[in-house]
N, CA, C and O atoms as a Maestro MAE file, in Angstrom:
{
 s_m_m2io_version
 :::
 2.0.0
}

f_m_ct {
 s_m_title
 :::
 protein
 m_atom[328] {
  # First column is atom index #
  i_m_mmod_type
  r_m_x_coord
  r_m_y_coord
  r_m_z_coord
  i_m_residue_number
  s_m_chain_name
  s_m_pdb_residue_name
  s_m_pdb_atom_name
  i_m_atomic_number
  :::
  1 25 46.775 4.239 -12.854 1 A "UNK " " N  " 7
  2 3 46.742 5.426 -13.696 1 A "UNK " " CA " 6
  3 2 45.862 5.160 -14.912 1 A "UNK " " C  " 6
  4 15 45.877 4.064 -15.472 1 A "UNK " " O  " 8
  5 25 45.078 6.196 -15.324 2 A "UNK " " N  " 7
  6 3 44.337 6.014 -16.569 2 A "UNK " " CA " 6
  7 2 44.948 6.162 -17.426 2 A "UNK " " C  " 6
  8 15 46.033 6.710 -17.232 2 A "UNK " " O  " 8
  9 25 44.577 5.751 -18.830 3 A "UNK " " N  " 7
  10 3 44.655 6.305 -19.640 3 A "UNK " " CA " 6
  11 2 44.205 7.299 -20.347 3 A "UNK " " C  " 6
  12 15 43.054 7.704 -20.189 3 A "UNK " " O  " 8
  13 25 45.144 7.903 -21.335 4 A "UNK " " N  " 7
  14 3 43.902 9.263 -21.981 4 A "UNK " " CA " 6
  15 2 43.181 9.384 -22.532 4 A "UNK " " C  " 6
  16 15 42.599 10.447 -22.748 4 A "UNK " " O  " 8
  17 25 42.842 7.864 -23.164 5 A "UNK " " N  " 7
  18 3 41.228 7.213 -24.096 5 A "UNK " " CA " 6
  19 2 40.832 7.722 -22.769 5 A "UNK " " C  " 6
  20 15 40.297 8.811 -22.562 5 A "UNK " " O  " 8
  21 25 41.132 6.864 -21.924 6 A "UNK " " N  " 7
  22 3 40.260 6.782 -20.472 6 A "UNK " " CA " 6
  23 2 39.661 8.082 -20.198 6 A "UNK " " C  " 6
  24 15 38.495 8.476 -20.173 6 A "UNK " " O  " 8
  25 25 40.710 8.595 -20.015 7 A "UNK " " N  " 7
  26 3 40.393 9.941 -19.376 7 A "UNK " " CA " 6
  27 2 39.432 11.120 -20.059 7 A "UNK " " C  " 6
  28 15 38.823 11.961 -19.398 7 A "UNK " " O  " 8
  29 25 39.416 11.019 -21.467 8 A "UNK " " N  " 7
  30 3 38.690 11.486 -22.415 8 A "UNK " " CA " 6
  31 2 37.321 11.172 -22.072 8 A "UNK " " C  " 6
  32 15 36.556 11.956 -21.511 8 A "UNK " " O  " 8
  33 25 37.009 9.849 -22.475 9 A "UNK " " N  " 7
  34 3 35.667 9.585 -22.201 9 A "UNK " " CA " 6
  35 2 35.186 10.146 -21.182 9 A "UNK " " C  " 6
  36 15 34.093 10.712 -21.191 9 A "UNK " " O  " 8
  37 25 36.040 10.050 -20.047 10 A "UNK " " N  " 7
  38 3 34.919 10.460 -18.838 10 A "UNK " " CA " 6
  39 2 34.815 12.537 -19.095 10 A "UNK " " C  " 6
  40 15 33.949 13.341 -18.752 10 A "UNK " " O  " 8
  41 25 36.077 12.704 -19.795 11 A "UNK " " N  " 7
  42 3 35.567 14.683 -20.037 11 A "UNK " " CA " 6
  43 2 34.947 14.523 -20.481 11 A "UNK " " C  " 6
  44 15 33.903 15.080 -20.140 11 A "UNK " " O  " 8
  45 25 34.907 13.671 -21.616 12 A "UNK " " N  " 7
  46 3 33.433 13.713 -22.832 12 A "UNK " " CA " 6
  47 2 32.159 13.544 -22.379 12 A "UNK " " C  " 6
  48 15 31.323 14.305 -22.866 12 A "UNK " " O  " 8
  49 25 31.827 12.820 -21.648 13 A "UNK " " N  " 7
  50 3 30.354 13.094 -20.619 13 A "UNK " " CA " 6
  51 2 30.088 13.812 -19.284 13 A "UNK " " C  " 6
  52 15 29.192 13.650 -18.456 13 A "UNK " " O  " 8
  53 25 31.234 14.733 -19.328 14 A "UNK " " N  " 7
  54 3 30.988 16.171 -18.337 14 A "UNK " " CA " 6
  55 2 30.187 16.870 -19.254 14 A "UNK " " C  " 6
  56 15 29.936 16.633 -20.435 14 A "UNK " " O  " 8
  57 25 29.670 18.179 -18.166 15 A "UNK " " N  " 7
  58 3 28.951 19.079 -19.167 15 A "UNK " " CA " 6
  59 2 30.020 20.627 -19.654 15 A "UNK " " C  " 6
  60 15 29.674 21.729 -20.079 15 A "UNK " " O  " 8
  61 25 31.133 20.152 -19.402 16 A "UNK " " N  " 7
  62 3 32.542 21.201 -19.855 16 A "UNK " " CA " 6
  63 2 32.330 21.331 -21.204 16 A "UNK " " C  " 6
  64 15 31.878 20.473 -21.961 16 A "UNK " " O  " 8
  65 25 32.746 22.669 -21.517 17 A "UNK " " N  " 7
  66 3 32.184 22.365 -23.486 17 A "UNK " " CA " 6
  67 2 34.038 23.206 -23.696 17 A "UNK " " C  " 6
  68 15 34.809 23.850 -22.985 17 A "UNK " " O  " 8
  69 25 34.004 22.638 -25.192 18 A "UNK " " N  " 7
  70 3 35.475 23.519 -25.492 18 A "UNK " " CA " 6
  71 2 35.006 25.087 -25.748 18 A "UNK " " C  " 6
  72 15 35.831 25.921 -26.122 18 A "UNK " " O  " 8
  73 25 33.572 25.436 -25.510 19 A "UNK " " N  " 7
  74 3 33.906 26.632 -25.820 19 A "UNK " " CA " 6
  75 2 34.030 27.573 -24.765 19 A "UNK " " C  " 6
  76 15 34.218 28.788 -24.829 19 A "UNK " " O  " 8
  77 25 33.850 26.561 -23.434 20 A "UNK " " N  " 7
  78 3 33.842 27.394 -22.477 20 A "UNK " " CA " 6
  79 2 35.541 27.606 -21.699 20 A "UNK " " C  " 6
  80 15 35.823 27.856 -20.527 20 A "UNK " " O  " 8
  81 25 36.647 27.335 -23.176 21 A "UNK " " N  " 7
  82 3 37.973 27.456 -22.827 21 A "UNK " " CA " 6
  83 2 38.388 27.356 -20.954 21 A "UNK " " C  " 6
  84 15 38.838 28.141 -20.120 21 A "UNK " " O  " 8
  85 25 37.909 25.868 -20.964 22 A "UNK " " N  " 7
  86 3 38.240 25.425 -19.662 22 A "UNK " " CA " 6
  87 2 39.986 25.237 -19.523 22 A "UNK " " C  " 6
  88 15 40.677 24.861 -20.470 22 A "UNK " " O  " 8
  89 25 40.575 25.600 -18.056 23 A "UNK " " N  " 7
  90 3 41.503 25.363 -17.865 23 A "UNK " " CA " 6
  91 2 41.624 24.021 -17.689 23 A "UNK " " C  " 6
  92 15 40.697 23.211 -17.662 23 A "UNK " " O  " 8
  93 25 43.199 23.726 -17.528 24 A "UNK " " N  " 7
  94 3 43.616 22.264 -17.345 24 A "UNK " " CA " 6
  95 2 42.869 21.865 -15.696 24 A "UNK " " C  " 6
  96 15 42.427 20.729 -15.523 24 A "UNK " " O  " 8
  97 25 42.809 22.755 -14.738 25 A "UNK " " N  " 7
  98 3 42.597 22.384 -13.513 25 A "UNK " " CA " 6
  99 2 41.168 22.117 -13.530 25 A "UNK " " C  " 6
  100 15 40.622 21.085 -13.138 25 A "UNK " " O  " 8
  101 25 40.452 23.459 -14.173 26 A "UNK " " N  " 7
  102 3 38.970 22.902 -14.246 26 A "UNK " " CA " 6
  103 2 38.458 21.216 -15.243 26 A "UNK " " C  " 6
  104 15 37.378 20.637 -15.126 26 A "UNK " " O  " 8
  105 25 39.735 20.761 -16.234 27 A "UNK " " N  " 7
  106 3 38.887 19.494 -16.820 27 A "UNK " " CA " 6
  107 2 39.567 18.563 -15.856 27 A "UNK " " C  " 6
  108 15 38.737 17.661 -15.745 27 A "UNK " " O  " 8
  109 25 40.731 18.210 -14.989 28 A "UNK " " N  " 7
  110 3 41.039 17.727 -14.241 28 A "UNK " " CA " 6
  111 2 39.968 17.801 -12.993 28 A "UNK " " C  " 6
  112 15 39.744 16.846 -12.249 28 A "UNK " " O  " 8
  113 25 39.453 18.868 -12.907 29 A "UNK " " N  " 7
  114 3 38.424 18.823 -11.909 29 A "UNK " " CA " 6
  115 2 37.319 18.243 -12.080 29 A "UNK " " C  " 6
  116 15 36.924 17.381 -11.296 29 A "UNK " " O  " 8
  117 25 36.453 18.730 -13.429 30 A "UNK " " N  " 7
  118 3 35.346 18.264 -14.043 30 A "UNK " " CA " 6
  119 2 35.571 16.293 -13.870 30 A "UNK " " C  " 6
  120 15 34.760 15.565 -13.299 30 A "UNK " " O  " 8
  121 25 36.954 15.800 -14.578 31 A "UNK " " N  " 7
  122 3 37.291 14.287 -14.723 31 A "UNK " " CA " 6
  123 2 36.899 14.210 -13.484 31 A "UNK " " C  " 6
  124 15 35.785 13.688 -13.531 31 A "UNK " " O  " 8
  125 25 37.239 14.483 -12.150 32 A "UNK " " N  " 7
  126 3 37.320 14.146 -10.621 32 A "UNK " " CA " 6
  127 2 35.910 13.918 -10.467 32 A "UNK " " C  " 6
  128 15 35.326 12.841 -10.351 32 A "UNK " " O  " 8
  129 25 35.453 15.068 -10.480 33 A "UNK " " N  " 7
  130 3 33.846 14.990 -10.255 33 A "UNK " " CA " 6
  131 2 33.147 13.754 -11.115 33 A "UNK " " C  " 6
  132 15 32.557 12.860 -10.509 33 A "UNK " " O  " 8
  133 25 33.228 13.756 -12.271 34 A "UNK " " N  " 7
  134 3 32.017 12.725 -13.078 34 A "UNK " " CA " 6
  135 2 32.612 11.271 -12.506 34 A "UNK " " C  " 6
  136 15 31.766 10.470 -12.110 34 A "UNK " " O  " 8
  137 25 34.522 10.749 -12.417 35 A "UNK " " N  " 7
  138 3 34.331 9.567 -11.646 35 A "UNK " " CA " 6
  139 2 34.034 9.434 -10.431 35 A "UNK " " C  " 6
  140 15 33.821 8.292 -10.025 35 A "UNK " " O  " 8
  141 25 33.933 10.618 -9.468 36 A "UNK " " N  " 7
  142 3 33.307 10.249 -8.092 36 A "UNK " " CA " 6
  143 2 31.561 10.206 -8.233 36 A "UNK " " C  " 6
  144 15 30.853 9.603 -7.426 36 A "UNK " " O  " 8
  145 25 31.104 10.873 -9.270 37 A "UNK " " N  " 7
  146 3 29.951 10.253 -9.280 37 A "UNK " " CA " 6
  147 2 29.395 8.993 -9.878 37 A "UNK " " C  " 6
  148 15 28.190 8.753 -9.806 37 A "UNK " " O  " 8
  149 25 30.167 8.256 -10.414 38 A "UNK " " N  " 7
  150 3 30.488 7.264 -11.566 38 A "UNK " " CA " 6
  151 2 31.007 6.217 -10.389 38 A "UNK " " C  " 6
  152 15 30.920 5.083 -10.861 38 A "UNK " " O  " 8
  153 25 31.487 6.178 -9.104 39 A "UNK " " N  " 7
  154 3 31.959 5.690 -8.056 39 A "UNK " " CA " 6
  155 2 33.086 5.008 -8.539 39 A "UNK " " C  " 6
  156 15 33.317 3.970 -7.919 39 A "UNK " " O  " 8
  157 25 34.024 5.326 -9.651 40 A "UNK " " N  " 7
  158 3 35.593 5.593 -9.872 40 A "UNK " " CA " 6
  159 2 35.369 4.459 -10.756 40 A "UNK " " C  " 6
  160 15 36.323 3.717 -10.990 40 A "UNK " " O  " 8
  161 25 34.248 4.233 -11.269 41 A "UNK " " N  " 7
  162 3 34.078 3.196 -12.441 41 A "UNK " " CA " 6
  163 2 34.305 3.795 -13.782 41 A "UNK " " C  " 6
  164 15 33.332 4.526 -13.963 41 A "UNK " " O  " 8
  165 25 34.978 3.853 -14.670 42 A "UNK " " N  " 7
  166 3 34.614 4.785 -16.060 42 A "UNK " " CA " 6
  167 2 33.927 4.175 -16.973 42 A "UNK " " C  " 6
  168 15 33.362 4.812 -17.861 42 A "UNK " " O  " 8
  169 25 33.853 2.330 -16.857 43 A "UNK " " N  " 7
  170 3 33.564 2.280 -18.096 43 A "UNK " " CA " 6
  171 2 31.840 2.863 -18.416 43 A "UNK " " C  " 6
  172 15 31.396 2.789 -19.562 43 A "UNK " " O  " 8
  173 25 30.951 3.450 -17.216 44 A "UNK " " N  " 7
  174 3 29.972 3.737 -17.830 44 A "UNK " " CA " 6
  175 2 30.431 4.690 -18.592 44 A "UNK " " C  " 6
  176 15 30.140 4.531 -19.778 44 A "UNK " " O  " 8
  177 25 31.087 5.692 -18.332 45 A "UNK " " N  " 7
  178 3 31.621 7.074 -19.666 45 A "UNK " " CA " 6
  179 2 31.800 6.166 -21.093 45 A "UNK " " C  " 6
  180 15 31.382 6.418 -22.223 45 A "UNK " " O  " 8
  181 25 32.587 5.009 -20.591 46 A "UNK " " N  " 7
  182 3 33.109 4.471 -22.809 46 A "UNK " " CA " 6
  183 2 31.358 3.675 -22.928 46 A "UNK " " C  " 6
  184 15 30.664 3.963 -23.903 46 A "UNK " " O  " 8
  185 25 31.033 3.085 -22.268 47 A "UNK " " N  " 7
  186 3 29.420 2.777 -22.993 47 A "UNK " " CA " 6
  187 2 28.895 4.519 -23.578 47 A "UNK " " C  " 6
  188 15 28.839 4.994 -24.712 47 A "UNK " " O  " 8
  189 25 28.609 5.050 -22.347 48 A "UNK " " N  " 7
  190 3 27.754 6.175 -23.428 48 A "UNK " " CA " 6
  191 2 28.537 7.115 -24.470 48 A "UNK " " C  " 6
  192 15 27.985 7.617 -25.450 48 A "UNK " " O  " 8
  193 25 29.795 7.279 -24.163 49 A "UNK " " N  " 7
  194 3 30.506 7.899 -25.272 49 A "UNK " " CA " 6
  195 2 30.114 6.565 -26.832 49 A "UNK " " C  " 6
  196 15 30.043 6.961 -27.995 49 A "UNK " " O  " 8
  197 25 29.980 5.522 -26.550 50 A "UNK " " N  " 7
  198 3 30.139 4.441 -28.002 50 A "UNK " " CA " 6
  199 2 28.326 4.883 -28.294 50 A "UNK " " C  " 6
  200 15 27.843 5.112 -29.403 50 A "UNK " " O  " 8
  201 25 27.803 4.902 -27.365 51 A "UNK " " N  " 7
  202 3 26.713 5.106 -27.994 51 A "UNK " " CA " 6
  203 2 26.424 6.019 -28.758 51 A "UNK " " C  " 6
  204 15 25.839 5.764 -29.811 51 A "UNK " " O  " 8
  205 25 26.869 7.683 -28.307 52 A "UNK " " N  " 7
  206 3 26.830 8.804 -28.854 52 A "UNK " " CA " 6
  207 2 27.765 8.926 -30.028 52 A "UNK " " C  " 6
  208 15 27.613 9.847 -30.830 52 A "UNK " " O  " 8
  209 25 28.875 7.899 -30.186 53 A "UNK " " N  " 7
  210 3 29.549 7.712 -31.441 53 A "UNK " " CA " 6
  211 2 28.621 7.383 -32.350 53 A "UNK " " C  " 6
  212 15 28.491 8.033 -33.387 53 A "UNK " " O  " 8
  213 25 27.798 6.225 -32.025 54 A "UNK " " N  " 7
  214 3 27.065 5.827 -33.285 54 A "UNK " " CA " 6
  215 2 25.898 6.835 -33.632 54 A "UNK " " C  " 6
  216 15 25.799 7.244 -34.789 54 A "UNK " " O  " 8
  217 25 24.975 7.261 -32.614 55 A "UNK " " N  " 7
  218 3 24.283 8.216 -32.829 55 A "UNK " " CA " 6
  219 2 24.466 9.113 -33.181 55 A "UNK " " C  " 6
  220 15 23.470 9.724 -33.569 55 A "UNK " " O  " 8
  221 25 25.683 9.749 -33.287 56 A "UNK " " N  " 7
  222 3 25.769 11.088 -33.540 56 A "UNK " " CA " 6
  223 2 27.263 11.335 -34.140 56 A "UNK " " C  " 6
  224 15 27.806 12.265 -33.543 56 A "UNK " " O  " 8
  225 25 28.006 10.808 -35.068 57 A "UNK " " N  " 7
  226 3 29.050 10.480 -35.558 57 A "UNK " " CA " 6
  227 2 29.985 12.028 -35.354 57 A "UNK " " C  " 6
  228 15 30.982 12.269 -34.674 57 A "UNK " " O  " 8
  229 25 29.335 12.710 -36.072 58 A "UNK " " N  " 7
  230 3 30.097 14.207 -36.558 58 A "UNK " " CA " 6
  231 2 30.311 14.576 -35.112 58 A "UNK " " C  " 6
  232 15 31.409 14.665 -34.562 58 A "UNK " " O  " 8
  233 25 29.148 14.776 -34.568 59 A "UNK " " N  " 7
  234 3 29.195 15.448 -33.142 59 A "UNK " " CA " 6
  235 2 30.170 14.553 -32.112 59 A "UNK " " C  " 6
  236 15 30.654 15.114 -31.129 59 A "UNK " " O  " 8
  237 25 30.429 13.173 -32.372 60 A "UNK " " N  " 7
  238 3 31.148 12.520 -31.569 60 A "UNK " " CA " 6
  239 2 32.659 12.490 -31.703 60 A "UNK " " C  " 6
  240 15 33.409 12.151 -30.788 60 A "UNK " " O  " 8
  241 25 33.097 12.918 -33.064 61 A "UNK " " N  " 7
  242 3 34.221 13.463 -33.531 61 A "UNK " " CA " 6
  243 2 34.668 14.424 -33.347 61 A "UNK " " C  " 6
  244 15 35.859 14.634 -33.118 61 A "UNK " " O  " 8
  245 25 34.026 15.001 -33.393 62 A "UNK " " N  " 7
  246 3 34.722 16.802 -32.758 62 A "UNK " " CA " 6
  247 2 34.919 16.775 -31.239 62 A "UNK " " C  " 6
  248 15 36.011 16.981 -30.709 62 A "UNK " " O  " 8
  249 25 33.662 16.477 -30.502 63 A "UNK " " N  " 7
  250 3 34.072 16.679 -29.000 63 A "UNK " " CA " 6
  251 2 35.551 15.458 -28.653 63 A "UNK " " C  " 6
  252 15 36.607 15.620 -28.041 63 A "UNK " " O  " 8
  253 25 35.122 14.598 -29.180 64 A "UNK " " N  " 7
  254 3 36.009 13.162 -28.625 64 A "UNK " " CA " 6
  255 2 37.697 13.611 -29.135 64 A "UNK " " C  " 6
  256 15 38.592 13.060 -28.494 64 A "UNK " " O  " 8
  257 25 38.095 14.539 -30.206 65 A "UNK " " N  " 7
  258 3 38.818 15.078 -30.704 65 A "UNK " " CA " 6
  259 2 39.509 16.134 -29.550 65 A "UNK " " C  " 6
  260 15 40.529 15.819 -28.937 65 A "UNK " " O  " 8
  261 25 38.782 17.469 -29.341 66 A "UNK " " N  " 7
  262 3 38.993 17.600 -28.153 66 A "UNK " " CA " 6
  263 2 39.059 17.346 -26.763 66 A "UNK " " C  " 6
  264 15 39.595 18.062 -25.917 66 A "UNK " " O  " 8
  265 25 38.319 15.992 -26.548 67 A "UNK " " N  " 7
  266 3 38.047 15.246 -25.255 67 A "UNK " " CA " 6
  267 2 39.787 15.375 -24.928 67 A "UNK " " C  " 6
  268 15 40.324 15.947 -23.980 67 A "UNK " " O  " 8
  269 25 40.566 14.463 -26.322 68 A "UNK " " N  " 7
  270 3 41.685 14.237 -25.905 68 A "UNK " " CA " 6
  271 2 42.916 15.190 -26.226 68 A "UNK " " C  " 6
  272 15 44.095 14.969 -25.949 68 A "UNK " " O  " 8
  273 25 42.562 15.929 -26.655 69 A "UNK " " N  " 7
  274 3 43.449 16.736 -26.992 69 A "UNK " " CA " 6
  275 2 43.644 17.402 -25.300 69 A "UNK " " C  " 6
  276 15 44.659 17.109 -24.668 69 A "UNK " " O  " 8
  277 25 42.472 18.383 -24.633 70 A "UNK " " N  " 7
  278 3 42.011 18.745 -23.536 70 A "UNK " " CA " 6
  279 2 42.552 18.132 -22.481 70 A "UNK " " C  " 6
  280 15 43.085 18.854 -21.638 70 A "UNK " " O  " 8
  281 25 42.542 16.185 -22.212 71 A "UNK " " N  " 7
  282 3 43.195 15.753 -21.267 71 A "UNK " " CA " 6
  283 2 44.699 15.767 -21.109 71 A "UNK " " C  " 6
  284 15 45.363 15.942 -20.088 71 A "UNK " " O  " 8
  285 25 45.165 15.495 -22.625 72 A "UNK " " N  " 7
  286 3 46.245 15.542 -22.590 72 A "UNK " " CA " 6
  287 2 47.397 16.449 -22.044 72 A "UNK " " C  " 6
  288 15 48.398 16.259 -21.353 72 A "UNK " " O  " 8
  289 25 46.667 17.786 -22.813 73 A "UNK " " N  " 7
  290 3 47.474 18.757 -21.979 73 A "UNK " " CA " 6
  291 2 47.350 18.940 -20.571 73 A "UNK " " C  " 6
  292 15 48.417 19.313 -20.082 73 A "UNK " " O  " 8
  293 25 45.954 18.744 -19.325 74 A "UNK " " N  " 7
  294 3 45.453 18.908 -18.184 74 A "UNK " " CA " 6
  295 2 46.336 18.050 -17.407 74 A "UNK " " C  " 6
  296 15 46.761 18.517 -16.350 74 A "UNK " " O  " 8
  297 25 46.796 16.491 -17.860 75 A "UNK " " N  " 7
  298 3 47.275 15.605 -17.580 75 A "UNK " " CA " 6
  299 2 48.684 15.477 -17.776 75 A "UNK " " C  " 6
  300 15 49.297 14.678 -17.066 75 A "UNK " " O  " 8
  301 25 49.425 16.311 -18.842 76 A "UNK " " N  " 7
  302 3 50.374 16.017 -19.738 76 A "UNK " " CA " 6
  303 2 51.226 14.753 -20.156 76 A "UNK " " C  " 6
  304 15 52.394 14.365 -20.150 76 A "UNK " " O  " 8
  305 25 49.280 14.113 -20.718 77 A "UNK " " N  " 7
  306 3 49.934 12.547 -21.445 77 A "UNK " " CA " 6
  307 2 50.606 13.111 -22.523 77 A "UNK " " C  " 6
  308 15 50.967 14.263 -22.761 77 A "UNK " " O  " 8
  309 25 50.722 11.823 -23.261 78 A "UNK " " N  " 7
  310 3 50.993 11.931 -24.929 78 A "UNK " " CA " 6
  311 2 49.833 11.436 -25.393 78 A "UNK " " C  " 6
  312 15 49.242 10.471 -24.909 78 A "UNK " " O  " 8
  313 25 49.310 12.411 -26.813 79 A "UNK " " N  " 7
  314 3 47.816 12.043 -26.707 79 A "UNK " " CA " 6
  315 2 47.778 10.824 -27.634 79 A "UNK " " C  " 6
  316 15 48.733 10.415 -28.294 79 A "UNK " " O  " 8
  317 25 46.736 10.380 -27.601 80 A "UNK " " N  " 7
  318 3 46.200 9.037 -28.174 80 A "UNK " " CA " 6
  319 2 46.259 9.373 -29.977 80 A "UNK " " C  " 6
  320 15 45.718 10.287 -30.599 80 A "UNK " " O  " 8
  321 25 47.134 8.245 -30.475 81 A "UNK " " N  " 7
  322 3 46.497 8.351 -31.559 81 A "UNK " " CA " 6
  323 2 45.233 8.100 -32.412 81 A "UNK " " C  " 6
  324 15 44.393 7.453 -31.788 81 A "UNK " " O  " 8
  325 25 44.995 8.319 -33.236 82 A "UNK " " N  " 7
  326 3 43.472 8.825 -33.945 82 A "UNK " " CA " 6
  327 2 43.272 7.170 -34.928 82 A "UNK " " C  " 6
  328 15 42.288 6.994 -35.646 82 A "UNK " " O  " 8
  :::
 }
 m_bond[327] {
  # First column is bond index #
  i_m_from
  i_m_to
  i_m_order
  :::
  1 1 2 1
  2 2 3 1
  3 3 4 2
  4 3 5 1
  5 5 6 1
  6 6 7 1
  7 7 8 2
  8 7 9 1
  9 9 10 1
  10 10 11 1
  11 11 12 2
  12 11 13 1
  13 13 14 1
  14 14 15 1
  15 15 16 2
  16 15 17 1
  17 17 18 1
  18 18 19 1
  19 19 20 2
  20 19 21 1
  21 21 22 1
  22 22 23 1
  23 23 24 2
  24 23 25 1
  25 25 26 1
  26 26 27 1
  27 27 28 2
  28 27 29 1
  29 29 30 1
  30 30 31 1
  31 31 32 2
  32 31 33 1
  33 33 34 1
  34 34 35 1
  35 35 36 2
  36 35 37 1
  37 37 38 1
  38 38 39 1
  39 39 40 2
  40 39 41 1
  41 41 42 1
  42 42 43 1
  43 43 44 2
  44 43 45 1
  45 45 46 1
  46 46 47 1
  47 47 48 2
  48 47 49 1
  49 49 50 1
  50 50 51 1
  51 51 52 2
  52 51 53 1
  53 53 54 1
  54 54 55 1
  55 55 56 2
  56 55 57 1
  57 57 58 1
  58 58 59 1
  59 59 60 2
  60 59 61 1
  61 61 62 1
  62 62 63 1
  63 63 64 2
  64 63 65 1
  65 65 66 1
  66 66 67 1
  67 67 68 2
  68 67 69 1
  69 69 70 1
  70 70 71 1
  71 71 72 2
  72 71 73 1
  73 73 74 1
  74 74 75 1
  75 75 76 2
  76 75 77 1
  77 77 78 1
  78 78 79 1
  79 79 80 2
  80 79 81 1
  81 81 82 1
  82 82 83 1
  83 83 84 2
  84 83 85 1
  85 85 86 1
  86 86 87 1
  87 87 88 2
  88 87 89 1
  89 89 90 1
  90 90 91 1
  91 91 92 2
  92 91 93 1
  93 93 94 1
  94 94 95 1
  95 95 96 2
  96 95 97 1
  97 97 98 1
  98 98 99 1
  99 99 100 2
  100 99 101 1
  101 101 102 1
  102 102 103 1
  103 103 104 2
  104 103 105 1
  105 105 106 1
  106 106 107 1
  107 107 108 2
  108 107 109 1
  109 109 110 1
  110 110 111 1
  111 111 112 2
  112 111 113 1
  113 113 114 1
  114 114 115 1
  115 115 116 2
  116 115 117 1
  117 117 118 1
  118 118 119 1
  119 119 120 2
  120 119 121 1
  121 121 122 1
  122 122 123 1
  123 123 124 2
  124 123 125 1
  125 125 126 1
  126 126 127 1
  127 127 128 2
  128 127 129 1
  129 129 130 1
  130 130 131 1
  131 131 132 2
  132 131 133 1
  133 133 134 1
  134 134 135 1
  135 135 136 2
  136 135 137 1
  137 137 138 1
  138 138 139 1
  139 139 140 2
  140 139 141 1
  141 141 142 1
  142 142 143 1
  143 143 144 2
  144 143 145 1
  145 145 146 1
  146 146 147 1
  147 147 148 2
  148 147 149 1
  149 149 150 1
  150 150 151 1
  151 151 152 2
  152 151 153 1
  153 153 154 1
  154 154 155 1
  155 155 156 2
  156 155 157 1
  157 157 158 1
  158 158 159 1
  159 159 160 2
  160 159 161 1
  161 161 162 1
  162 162 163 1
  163 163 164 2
  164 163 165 1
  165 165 166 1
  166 166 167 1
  167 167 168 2
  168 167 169 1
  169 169 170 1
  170 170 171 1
  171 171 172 2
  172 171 173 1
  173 173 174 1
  174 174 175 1
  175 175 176 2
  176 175 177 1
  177 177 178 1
  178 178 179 1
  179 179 180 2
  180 179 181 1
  181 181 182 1
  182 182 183 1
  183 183 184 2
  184 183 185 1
  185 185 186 1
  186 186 187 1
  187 187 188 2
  188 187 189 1
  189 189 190 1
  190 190 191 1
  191 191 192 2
  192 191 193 1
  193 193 194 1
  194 194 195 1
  195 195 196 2
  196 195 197 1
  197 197 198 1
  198 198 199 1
  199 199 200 2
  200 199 201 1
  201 201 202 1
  202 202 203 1
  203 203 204 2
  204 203 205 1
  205 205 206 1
  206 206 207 1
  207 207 208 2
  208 207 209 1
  209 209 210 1
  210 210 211 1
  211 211 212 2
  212 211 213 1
  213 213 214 1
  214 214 215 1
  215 215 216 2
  216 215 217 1
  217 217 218 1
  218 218 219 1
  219 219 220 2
  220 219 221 1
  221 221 222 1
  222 222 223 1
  223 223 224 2
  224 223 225 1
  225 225 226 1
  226 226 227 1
  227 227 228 2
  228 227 229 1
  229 229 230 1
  230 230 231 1
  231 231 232 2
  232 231 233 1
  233 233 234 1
  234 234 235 1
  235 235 236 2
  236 235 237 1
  237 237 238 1
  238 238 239 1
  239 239 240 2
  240 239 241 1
  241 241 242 1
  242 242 243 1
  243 243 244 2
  244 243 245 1
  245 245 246 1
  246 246 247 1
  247 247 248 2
  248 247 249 1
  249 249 250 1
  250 250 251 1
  251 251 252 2
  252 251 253 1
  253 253 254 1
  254 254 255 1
  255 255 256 2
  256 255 257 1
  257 257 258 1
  258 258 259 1
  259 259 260 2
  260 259 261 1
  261 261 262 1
  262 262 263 1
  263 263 264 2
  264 263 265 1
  265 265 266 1
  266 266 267 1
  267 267 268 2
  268 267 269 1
  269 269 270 1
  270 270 271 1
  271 271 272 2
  272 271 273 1
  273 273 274 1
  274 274 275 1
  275 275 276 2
  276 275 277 1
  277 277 278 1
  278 278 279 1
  279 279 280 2
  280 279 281 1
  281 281 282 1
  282 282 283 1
  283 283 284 2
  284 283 285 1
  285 285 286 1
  286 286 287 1
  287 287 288 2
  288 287 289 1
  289 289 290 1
  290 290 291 1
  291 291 292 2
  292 291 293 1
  293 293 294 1
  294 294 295 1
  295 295 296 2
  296 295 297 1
  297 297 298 1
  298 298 299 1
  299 299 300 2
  300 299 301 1
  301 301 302 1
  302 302 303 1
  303 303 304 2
  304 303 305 1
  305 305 306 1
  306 306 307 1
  307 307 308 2
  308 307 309 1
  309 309 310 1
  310 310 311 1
  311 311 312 2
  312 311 313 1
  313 313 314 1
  314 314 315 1
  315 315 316 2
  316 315 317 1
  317 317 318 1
  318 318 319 1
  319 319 320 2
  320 319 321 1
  321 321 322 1
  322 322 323 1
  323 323 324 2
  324 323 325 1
  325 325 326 1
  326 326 327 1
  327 327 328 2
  :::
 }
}
C-alpha cells in the first residue's frame, strides 16, 4: 500500500488540475494511469515533484497542498501532515 506522500506525488505529475474539480474516481484513475506508465515505480513522480519544488516553490505548494488533500479523500487516508 502507498502512502499519501506517495500517492500525491504521482497526482502531482498527472495533468488533473484542481480546477478541473476532479472526482475521487477520476484522481484514483489519473494515480492508476501515471504508475502504469511509470511501470508501478513512483519514485520517478518524488524526483520530479523535488525538482519542481525547488524550481517553482509557490507553484509547488499549492498543487502539492492539494495533491494531498485530493488523495486523501479519493483514497480515504489520513492526510499527511504539512
Amino acid at each position: 500500500m502507498m502512502t499519501t506522500i506517495e500517492l500525491a506525488q504521482v497526482l502531482f505529475v498527472t495533468a488533473v488540475q484542481p480546477s478541473d474539480a476532479p472526482s475521487p474516481f477520476r484522481i484514483r484513475e489519473a494515480v492508476t494511469e501515471r504508475l502504469c506508465a511509470c511501470g508501478g515505480d513512483p519514485s520517478w513522480c518524488a524526483a520530479y515533484v523535488a525538482q519542481e519544488a525547488g524550481d517553482h516553490p509557490d507553484a509547488y505548494a499549492r498543487r502539492m497542498g492539494w495533491a494531498l488533500k485530493a488523495v486523501a479523500e479519493a483514497y480515504r487516508l489520513e492526510p499527511a501532515a504539512a
